[in-house]
C-alpha positions in Angstrom: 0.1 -95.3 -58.0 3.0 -93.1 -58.7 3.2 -88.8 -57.7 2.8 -88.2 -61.1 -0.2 -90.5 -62.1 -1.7 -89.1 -58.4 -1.3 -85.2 -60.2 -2.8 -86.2 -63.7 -5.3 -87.5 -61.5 -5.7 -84.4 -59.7 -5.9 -82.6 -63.1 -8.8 -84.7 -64.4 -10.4 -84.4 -61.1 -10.5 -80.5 -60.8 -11.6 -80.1 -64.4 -14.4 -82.3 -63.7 -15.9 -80.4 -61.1 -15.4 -76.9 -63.1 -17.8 -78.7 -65.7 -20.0 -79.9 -63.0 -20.9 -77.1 -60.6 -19.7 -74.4 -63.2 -20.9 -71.9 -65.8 -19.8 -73.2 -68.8 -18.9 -69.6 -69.8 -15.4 -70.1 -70.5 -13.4 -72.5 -72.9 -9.4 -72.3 -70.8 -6.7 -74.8 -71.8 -6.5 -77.8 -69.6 -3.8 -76.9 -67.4 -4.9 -76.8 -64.1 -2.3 -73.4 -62.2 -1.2 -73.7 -58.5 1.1 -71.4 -57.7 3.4 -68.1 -60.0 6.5 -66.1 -59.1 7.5 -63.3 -62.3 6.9 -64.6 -65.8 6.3 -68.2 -64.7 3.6 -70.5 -63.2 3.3 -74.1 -61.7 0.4 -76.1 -62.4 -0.8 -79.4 -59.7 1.6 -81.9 -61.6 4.6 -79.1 -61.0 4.9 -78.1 -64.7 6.3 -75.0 -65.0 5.2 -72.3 -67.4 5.9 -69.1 -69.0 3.2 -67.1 -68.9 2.4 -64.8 -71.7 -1.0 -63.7 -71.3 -0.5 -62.1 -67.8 -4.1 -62.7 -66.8 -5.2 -60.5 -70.0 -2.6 -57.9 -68.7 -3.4 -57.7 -65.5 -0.2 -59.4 -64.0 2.3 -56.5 -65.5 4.4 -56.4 -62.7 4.6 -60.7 -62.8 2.9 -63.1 -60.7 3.2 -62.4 -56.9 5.4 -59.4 -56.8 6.7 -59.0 -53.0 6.3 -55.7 -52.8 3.0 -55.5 -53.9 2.2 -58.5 -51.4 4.2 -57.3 -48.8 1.6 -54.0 -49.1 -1.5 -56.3 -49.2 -0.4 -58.3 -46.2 0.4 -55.0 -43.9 -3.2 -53.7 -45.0 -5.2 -56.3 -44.4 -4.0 -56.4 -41.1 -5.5 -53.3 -40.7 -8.5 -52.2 -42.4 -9.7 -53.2 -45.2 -13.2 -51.8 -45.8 -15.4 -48.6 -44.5 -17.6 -48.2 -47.7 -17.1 -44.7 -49.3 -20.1 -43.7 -45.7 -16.5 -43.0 -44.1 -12.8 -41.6 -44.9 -10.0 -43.7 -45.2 -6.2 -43.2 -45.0 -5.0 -44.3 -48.1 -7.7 -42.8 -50.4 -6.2 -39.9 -50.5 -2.7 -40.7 -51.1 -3.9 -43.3 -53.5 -5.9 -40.3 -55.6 -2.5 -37.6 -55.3 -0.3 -40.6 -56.5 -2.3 -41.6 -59.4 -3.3 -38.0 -60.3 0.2 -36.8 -60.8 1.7 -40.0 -61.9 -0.9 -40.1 -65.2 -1.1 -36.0 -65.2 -4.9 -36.4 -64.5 -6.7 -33.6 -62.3 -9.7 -36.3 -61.0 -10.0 -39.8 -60.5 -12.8 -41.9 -59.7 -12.1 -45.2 -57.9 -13.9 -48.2 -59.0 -13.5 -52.3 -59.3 -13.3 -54.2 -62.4 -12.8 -52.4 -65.9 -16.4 -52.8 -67.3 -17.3 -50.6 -64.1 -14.9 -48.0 -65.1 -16.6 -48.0 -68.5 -19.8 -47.9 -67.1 -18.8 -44.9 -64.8 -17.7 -43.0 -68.2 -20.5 -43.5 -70.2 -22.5 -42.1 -66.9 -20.2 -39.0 -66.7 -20.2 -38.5 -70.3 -24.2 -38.5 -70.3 -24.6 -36.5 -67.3 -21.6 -34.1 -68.8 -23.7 -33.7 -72.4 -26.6 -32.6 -70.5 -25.6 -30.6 -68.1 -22.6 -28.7 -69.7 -22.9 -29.3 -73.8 -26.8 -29.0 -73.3 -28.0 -31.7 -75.1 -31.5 -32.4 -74.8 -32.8 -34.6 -72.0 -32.6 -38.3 -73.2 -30.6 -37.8 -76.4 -27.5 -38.1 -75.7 -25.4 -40.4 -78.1 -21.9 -42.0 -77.6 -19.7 -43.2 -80.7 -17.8 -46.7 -80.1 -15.7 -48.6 -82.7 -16.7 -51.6 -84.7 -15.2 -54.6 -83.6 -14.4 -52.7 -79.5 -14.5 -55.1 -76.4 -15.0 -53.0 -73.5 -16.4 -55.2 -70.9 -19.5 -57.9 -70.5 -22.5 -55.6 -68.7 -25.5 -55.5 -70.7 -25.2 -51.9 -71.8 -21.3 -52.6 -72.6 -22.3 -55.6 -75.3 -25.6 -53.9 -76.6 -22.7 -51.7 -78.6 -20.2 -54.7 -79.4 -20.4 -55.9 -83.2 -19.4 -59.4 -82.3 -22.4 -61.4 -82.3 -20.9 -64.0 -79.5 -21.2 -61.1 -77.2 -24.9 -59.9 -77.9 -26.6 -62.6 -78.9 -29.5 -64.0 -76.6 -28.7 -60.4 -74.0 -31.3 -58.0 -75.5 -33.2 -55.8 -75.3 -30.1 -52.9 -75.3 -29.5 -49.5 -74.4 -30.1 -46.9 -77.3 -28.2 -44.4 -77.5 -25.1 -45.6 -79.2 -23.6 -45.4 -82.5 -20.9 -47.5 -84.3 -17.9 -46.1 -86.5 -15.1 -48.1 -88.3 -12.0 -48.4 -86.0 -9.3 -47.3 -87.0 -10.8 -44.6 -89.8 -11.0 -40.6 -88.9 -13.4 -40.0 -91.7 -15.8 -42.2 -90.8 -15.5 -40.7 -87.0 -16.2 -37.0 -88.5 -19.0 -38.1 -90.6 -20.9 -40.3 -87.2 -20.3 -36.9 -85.0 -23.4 -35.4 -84.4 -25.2 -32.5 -82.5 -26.4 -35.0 -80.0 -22.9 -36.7 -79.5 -21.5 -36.1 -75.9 -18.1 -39.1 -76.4 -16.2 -40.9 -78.8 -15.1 -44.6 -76.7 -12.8 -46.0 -78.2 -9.5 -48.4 -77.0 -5.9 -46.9 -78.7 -5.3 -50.5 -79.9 -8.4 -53.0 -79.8 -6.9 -55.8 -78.0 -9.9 -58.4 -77.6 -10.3 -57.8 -81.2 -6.8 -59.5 -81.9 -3.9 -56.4 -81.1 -5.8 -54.3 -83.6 -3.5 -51.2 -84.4 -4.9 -48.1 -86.1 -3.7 -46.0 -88.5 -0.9 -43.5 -87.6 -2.4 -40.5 -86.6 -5.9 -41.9 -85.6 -5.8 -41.0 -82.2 -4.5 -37.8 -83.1 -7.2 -37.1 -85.8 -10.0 -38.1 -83.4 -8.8 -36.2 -80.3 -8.9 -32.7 -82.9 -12.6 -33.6 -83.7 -13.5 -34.5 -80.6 -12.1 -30.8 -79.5 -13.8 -29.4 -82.2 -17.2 -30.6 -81.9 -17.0 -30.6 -78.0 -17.2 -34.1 -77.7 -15.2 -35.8 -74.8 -12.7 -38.7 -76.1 -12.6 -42.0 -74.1 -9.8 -43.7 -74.3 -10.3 -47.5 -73.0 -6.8 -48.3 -71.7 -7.6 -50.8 -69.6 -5.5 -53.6 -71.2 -3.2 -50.6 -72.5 -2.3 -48.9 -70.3 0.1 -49.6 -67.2 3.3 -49.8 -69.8 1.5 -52.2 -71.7 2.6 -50.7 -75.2 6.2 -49.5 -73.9 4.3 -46.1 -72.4 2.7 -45.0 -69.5 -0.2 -45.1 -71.3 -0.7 -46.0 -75.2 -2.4 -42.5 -75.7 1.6 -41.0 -75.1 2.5 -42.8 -78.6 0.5 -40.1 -80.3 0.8 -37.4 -77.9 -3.2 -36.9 -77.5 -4.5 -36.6 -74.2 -8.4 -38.1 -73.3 -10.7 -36.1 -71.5 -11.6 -39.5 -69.4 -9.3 -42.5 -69.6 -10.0 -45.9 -67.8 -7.5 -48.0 -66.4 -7.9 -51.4 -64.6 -6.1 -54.7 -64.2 -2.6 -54.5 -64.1 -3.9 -51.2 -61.6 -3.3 -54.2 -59.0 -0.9 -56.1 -60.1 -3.2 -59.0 -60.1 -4.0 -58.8 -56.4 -7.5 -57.5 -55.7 -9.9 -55.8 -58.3 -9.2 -52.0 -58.8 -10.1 -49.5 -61.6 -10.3 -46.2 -62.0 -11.8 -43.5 -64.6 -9.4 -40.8 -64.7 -10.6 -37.4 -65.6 -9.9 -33.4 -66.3 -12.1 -31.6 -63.9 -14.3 -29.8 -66.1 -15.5 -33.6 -66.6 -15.8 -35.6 -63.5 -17.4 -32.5 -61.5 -20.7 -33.1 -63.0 -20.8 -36.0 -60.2 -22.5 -34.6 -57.0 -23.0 -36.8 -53.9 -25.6 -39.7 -54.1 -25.0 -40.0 -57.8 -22.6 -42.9 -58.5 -20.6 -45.0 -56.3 -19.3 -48.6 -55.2 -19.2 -49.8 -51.6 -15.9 -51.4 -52.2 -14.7 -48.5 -55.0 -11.2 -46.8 -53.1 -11.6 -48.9 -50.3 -8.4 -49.1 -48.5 -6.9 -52.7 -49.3 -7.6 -51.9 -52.9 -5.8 -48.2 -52.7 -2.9 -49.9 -50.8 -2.2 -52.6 -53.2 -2.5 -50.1 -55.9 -0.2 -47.6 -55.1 2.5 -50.5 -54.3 1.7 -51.7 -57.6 2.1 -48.4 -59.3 5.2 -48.1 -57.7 6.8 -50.9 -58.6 5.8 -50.1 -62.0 7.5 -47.5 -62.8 10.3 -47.5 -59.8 11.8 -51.0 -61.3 11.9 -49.9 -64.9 9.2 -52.1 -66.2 7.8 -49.5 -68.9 10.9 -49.1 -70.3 11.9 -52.9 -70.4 8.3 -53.4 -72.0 9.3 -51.4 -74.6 12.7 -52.9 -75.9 11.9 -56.3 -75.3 8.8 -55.7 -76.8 10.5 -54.6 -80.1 12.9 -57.3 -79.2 10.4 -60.1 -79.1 8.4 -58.9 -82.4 11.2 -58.7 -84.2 12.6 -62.4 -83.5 8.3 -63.3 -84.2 8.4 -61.7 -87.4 11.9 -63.4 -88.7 10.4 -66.5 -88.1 8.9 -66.4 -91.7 6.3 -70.1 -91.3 3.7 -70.4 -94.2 1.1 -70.9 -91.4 2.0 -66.7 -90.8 -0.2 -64.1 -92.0 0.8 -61.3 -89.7 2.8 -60.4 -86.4 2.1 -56.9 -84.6 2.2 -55.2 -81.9 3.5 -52.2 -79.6 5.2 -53.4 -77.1 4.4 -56.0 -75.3 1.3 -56.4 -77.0 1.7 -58.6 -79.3 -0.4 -60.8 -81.8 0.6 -63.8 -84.1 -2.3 -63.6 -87.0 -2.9 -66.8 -89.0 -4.5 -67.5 -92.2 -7.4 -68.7 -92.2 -6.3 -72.5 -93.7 -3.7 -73.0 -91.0 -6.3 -74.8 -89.0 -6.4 -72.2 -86.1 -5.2 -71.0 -83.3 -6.5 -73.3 -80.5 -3.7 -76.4 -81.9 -0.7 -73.6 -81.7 -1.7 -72.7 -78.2 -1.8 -76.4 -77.1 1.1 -77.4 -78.7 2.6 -74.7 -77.2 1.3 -75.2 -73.7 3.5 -79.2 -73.9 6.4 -77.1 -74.4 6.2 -74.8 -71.0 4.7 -71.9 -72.9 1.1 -70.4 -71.9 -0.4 -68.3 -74.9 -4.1 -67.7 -75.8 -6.2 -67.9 -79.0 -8.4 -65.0 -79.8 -11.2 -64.6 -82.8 -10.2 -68.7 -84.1 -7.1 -67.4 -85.6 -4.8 -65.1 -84.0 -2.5 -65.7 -81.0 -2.3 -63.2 -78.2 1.3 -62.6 -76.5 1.3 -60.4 -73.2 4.1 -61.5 -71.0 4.4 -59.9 -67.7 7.0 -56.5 -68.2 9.5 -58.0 -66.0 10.3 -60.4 -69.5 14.2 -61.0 -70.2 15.8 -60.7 -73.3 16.8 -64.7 -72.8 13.0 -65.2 -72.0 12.0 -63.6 -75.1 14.0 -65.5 -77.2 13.0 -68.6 -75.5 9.6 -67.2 -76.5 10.2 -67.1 -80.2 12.2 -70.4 -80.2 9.0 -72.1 -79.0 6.8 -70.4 -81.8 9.3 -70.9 -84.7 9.1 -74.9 -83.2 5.8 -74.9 -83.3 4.8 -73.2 -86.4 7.6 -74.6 -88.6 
C-alpha cells in the first residue's frame, strides 16, 4: 500500500474514533489537521490549507506564531499555576499591559469567552443592586435577538435560536430580548429594573450581522441615560478583528464592561478577560467570583506576547486594508448563487439564497481546492483569515470562491 493510500487510511481511521468515543456535538469537515504555521495548515495526508476561519478568530496572529511560543515555552519552564490563593509575577504586568493598551481602568482575568460573559452578567447584577438600587432579585439584562454569547446554561436560556435552547431548560429569568440592530426597540425594552444592555457590535455566530450606522452609538446614549451599563461582547471582535483595536472604536462609543477572549492567546492556552471602568468591577470583594486557573501565569504570559505581537507587527492595520481588499474582490464576483457579501474587516460573510442549495457543498468544494471556510445558519459562509493575510493570499481567496460559485 502506497503513503498516500496509508494517510487516507489514517483519515478514515481518526474520524472513526471521533464518532466512536465522541460527543456527537459537532458537525466539522472531514479534514483531519496536523500541524499550522501563519494562514496555512497541514492535514495527516500533507494537504495544505488556507485557513480562513482562524479557529472562530482565535488564531489572529496565525497558527504557531514564534513569539508567542517562544513566551509559552520560557513560562512553562517555570511556573505555570498558583491558583489566585497566591501572587504571581506576570499578573500584574499582564493587568498594566492590557489596561492601558484597551484604555480600560480594571480587568478581570478569566478562561474561555462564555466565562467572561458569565463574570459580566454577575458584575452587572451585583452592580444594579448595590449601586443603581434595584430591588433584590429583580434585576433584568437586555440581549439581542438572534446574539451567540457562549453555551452555559444561563448563556442559551437568552439565545433565540432554538438549536441552542432546546432540550437545556429550565432557564434563568431575568432576561429580556430586543431586535438587534434597532435603537427604538432598545429604548422602549429599558426599564427601571434594567442594570445592562449585552449585546456583540457585529453578531458573528449569527452570520457577520452588521447593525445600523449609529446603533452602537444610539445604545451607548441610552444606556447613559437610564444608568444602564453597556456590554459589549467582543470576543470574536475584538483583537483587530474588524480593522480596530476593538469594533466598539468604529463608532467611537466606549462600554462600561467589554469581554475579550480567543485571539487574547493567540490560540495557545484559554484566556479571557472582562474589562471594566472602576465604578463597575469594584462591586467584586474577595470570596465573590473567581477561577483557579483565571490570570494564572502561563495564561498571562502567553497573552501579553500575544498582545504584543498584535499590535507591534501591524496586524490591525493589515486587517483592515486587506479586509476592504478581500470584500471588495468577494463582492465583484457577481454569481447568481450570491445574495449578499459583508463585513468589517476581516470579518467577512458570503450570504446565499436560500435555493442555492447551501452552504455546506461551497465549503467542501472549497476545502478540494486548499481553502478552509465554514458554513454558518445553512446558508451563509464565514471568512476570518488570520490578520497576518497577504494581498496575494487574498486574491487567491477570492479566485477560489469565484471558482466555486460560478
Amino acid at each position: 500500500m502506497n503513503d498516500i493510500a496509508l494517510s487516507r487510511s489514517l483519515t478514515a481511521d481518526l474520524i472513526a474514533l471521533e464518532g466512536l468515543y465522541g460527543a456527537k456535538n459537532y458537525k466539522p469537515l472531514d479534514v483531519v489537521l496536523t500541524r499550522g504555521e501563519g494562514v496555512h495548515v497541514w492535514d495527516v495526508e500533507g494537504n495544505r490549507y488556507l485557513d480562513c476561519l482562524s479557529a472562530y478568530s482565535a488564531v489572529n496572529q496565525g497558527h504557531c506564531h514564534p513569539k508567542i511560543l517562544e513566551a509559552m515555552v520560557a513560562q512553562a519552564s517555570r511556573l505555570t499555576l498558583t491558583s489566585r490563593a497566591f501572587r504571581n509575577d506576570q499578573l500584574a504586568p499582564f493587568y498594566e499591559e492590557l489596561c492601558a493598551l484597551t484604555g480600560s481602568h480594571k480587568a478581570l482575568p478569566m478562561n474561555s469567552g462564555a466565562e467572561a460573559v458569565e463574570s459580566a452578567i454577575k458584575v452587572a447584577r451585583k452592580w444594579g443592586y448595590e449601586v443603581k438600587g434595584v430591588p433584590a432579585g429583580q434585576a433584568e439584562i437586555i440581549v439581542a435577538a438572534d446574539n451567540f454569547h457562549g453555551r452555559t446554561v444561563a448563556i442559551v436560556g437568552f439565545s433565540t435560536d432554538p438549536q441552542s435552547r432546546g432540550g437545556f431548560g429550565p432557564f434563568a429569568p431575568g432576561f429580556k430580548v430586543a431586535p438587534y440592530g434597532d435603537a427604538a426597540a432598545l429604548e422602549a425594552a429599558i426599564g427601571p429594573n434594567t442594570v445592562a444592555f449585552l449585546v456583540e457590535p457585529i453578531q458573528g455566530e449569527a452570520g457577520v450581522i452588521i447593525p445600523p450606522a449609529g446603533y452602537l452609538k444610539r445604545a451607548r446614549e441610552l444606556c447613559t441615560e437610564h444608568k444602564v451599563i453597556l456590554i459589549l461582547d467582543e470576543i470574536q471582535t475584538g483583537l483587530g478583528r474588524t480593522g480596530k483595536l476593538l469594533a466598539e472604536e468604529h463608532e467611537g462609543v466606549e462600554a462600561d464592561l467589554t469581554l475579550i477572549g480567543k485571539a487574547l492567546s493567540g490560540g495557545f492556552y484559554p484566556v479571557s478577560a472582562v474589562l471594566s471602568n472602576s465604578e463597575v468591577m469594584d462591586v467584586l470583594h474577595p470570596g465573590e467570583h473567581g477561577s483557579t486557573f483565571g490570570g494564572n501565569p502561563l495564561a498571562c504570559a502567553v497573552a501579553r506576547a500575544a498582545l504584543r505581537v498584535l499590535t507591534e507587527e501591524g496586524m490591525i492595520d493589515n486587517a483592515a486594508r486587506v479586509g476592504d481588499r478581500l470584500q471588495a474582490s468577494l463582492a465583484a464576483i457577481g454569481a447568481d448563487s450570491v445574495k449578499e457579501v459583508r463585513g468589517r474587516g476581516l470579518m467577512i460573510a458570503v450570504e446565499l439564497h436560500a435555493e442555492a442549495g447551501g452552504a455546506r457543498p461551497v465549503c467542501e468544494a472549497l476545502q478540494a481546492r486548499g481553502l478552509l471556510a465554514k458554513e454558518t445558519h445553512d446558508h451563509t459562509i464565514r471568512i476570518a483569515p488570520p490578520l497576518i493575510l497577504t494581498d496575494a493570499q487574498a486574491d487567491w481567496i477570492a479566485e477560489q470562491f469565484d471558482a466555486v460559485l460560478q
